[in-house]
Every structure is written in C-alpha cells, then in structure tokens.
VEXDREN-2710 file (C-alpha; in Angstrom, 1 decimal):
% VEXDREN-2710
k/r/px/py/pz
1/UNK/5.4/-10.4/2.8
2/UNK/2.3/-11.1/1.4
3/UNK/1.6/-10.9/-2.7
4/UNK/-1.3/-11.0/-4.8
5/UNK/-2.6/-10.3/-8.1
6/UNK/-5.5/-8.7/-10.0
7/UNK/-6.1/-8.4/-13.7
8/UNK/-7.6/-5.5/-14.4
9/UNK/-9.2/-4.1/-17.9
10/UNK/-6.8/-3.4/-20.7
11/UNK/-4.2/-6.0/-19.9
12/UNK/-3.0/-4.5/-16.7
13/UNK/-2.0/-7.0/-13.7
14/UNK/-2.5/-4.9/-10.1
15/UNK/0.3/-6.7/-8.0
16/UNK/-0.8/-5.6/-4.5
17/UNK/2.5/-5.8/-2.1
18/UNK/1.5/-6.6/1.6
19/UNK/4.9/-6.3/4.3
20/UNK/7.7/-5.8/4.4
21/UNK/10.5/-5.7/1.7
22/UNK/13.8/-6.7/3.5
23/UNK/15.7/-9.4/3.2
24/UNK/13.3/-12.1/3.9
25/UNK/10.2/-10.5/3.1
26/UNK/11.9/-9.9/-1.0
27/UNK/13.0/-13.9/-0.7
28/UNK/9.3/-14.8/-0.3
29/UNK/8.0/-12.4/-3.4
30/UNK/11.0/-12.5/-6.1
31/UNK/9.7/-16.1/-8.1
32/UNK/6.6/-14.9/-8.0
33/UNK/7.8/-11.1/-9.2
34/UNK/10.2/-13.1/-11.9
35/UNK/7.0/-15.1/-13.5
36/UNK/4.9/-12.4/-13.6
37/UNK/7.8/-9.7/-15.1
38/UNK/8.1/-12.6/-18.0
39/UNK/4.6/-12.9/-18.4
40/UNK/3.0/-9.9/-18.6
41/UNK/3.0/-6.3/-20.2
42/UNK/1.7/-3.8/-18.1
43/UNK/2.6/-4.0/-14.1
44/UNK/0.7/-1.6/-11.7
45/UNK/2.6/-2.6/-8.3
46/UNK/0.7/-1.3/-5.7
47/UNK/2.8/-0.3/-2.0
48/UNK/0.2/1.0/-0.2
49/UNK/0.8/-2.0/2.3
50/UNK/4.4/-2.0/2.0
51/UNK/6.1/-1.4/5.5
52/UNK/9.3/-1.3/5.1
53/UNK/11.5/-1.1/1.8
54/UNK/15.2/-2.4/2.2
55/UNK/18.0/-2.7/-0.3
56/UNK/16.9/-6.4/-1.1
57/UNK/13.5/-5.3/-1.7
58/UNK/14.6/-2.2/-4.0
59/UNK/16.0/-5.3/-5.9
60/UNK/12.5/-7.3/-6.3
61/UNK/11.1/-4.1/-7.5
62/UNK/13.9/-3.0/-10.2
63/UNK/15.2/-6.1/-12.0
64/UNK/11.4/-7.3/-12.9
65/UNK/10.7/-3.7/-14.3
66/UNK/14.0/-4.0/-16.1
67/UNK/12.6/-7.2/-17.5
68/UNK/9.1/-5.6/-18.4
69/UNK/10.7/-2.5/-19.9
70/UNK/13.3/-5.4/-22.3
71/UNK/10.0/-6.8/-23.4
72/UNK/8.4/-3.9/-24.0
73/UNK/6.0/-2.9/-21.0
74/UNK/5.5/-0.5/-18.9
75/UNK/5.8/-0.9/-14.6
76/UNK/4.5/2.1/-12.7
77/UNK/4.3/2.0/-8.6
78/UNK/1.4/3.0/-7.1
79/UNK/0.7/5.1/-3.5
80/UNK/3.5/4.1/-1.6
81/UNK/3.5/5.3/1.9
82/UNK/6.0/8.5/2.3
83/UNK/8.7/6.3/4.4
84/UNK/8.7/3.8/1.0
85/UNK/8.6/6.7/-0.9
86/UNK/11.3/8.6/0.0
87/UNK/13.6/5.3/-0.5
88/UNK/12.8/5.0/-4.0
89/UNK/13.5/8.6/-4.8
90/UNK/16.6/8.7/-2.2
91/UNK/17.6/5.3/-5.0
92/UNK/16.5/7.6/-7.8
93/UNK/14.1/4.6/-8.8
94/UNK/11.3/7.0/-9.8
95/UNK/13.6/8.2/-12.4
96/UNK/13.4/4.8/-14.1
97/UNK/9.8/3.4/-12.8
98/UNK/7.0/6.2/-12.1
99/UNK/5.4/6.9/-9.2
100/UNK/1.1/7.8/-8.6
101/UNK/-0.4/8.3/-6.1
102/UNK/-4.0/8.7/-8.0
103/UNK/-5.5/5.2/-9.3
104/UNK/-6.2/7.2/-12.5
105/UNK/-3.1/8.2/-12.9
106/UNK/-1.0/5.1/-12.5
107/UNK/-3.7/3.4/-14.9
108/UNK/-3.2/6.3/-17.4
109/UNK/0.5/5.6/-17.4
110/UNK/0.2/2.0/-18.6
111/UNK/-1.9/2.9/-22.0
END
C-alpha cells in the first residue's frame, strides 16, 4: 500500500490511497493516516487505486475521520471502485464519512 499527499486550494489535503487495505497494507499507512488526521482540517481520501478493503483497513479509514470530525473537519472519500464501495456501505461507513464519485462534488463537501 502506497500513500501520498496533495494540498490542494482551500486547505484541503488529497490523500491518494494506492493498494491494498488488509492487514498489512493498513500497517504501512495508519502513522502516516494518524499525523495527517491530527494535522489537518479538511481530508479528501481518494480510493480510486484501492484494491482491496479489509476489516483492518475499514479501521485506517474510520478512526482518523473520527479524529478529524473531534477537531472539527470534514473527511469525505472520493471514487472508490464498486468492490471498495460496497464494503463501506455493507459497514454503513458512508453513513458517517461521504462518498463522491465527482471531483466537484467531494471538493464541494469540504467548504
């Protein structure tokens, strides 16, 4: 599991996921998902490259959102393929954490 980050304009960090979210692949992307949860407001996760989502990885998506939404932020998950997909809503995480599949969308959300 690969991460990297991209600040884009009004204060939003595009966290672009790249692999798989199992076990290991959540192990190699939570510090990194910790620091940037306690460090910044507005989260745009983008799954478009996400693979696989397992129970671990459901993990490394919630509790830094969790942290984000303490602090006062907003976290919304954009364009994840329809296999990721359907795990978050089978988890019922879109109740808690949006989902867009439109750039525009997912950037309107975080104003």
């Amino acid at each position: 599991m690969k991460i990297t980050t991209e600040e884009l304009e009004g204060g939003i960090t595009k966290v672009v996921l790249d692999g798989r979210l199992d076990i290991e692949g959540a192990a190699a992307v939570d510090l990194k998902m910790n620091v940037l949860a306690g460090s910044k407001m507005l989260l745009l996760l983008d799954l478009q490259k996400v693979t696989f989502l397992g129970s671990m990885g459901l993990r490394t998506i919630v509790v830094p959102a969790q942290t984000v939404h303490r602090r006062g932020g907003k976290v919304v998950l954009f364009a994840p393929t329809a296999m990721v997909e359907n795990v978050l809503k089978s988890s019922y995480i879109n109740n808690i954490i949006p989902i867009h599949h439109e750039l525009s969308a997912a950037l309107a959300a975080l104003k």
